[in-house]
C-alpha positions as CSV (number, residue, x, y, z in Angstrom):
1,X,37.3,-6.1,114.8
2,X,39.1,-2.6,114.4
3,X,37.0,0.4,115.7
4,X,36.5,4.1,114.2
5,X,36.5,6.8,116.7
6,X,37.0,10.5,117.1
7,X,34.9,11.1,113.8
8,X,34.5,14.5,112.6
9,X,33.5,16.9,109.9
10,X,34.3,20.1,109.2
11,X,32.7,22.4,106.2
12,X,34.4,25.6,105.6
13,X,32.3,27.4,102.8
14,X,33.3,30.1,100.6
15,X,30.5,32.5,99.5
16,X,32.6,34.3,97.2
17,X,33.7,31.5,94.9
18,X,31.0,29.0,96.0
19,X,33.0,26.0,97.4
20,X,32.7,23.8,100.4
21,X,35.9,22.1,101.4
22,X,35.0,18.9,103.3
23,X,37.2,17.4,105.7
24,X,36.4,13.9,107.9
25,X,39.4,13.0,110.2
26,X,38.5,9.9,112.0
27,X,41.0,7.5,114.0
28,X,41.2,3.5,113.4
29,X,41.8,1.6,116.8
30,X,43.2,-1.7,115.6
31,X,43.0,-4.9,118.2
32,X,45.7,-6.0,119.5
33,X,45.5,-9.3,117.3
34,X,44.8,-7.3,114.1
35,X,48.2,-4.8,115.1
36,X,50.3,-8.3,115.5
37,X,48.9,-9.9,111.8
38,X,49.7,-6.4,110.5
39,X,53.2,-6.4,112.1
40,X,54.0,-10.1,110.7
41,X,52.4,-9.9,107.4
42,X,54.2,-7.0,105.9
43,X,53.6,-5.9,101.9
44,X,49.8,-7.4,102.5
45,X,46.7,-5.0,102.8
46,X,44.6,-6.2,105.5
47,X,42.5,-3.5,105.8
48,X,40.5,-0.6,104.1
49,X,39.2,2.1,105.0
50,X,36.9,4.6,102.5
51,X,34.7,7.7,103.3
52,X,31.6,9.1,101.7
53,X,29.0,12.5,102.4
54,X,25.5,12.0,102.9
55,X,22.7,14.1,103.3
56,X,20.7,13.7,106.1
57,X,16.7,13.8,104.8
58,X,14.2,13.0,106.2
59,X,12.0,14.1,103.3
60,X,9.4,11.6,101.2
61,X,11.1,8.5,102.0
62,X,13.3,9.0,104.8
63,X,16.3,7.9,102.8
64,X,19.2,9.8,103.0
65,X,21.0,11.4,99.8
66,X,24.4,10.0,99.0
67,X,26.2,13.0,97.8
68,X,30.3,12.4,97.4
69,X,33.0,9.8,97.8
70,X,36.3,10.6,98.9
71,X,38.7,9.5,95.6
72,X,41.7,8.2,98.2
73,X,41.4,5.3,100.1
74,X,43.3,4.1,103.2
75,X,45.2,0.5,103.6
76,X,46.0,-0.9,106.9
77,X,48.6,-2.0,107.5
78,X,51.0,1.2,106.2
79,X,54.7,1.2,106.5
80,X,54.3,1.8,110.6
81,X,51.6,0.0,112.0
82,X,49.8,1.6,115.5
83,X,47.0,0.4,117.6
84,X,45.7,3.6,116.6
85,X,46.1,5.3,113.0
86,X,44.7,9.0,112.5
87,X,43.3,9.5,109.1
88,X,42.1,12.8,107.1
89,X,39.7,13.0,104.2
90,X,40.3,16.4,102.7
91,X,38.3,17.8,99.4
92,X,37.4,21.2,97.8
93,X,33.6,20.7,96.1
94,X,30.9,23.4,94.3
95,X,28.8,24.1,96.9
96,X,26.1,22.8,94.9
97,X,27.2,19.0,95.1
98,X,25.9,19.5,99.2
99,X,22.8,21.2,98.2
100,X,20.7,18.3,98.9
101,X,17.4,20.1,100.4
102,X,15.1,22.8,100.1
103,X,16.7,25.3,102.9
104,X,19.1,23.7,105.3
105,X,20.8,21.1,104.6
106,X,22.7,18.5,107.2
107,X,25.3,16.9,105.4
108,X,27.5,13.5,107.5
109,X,30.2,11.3,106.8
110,X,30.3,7.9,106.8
111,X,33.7,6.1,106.8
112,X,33.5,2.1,105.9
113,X,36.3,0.1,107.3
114,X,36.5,-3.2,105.5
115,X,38.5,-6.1,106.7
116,X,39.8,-7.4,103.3
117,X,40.4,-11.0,104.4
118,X,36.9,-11.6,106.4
119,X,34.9,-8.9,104.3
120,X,33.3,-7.5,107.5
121,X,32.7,-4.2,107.6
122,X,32.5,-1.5,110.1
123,X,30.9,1.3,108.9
124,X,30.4,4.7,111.3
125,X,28.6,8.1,110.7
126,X,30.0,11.6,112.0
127,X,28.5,14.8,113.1
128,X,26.0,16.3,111.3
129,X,26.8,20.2,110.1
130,X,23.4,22.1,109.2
131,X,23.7,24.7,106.7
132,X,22.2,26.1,103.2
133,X,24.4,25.8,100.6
């Protein structure tokens, strides 16, 4: 199955007009099996691949806070199919949809790759960035 690697967040906040822009760039290693069906099977999505933020929380229950989903989504194969396939997840929110906590608060990604003819799914986290919003 296709991996997710290099996955990273980055939150640039602006005080003055109290946004967050949100960006997860993340690469998708496909196997060599999955690069040749992708190759041969032109025009059919094989793959998906979806991002979310979470809130990290370790509060009452220990459940983290799902906070935002990402309105574009990915389809493997594109026009070009790679082994490898850099992908950006880019987003301007009011700071207060990542104010998830009294204080700090540590805000992740987590991209879900789903393999549209098995339905297996990979899913992987990114950094965590701590700061009050």
């Amino acid at each position: 199955m296709a991996t997710i690697t290099k996955r990273k967040l980055t939150l640039r906040h602006d005080h003055t007009k109290k946004t967050v822009q949100a960006v997860v760039t993340c690469d998708v290693n496909f196997t060599a099996l999955e690069l040749c069906q992708m190759k041969t099977c032109a025009g059919t999505r094989l793959f998906k691949l979806k991002c979310q933020l979470w809130g990290a929380d370790s509060g009452l229950t220990g459940a983290d806070d799902f906070l935002f989903t990402y309105s574009n989504v990915f389809f493997f194969p594109d026009p070009t199919p790679t082994a490898t396939e850099s992908r950006t997840f880019d987003v301007l929110l009011g700071e207060g949809v990542l104010d998830e906590d009294w204080g700090q608060d540590e805000v992740y990604g987590l991209l879900k790759l789903v393999n549209l003819s098995t339905l297996v799914e990979v899913k992987k986290k990114t950094n965590t960035v701590s700061h009050s919003f």
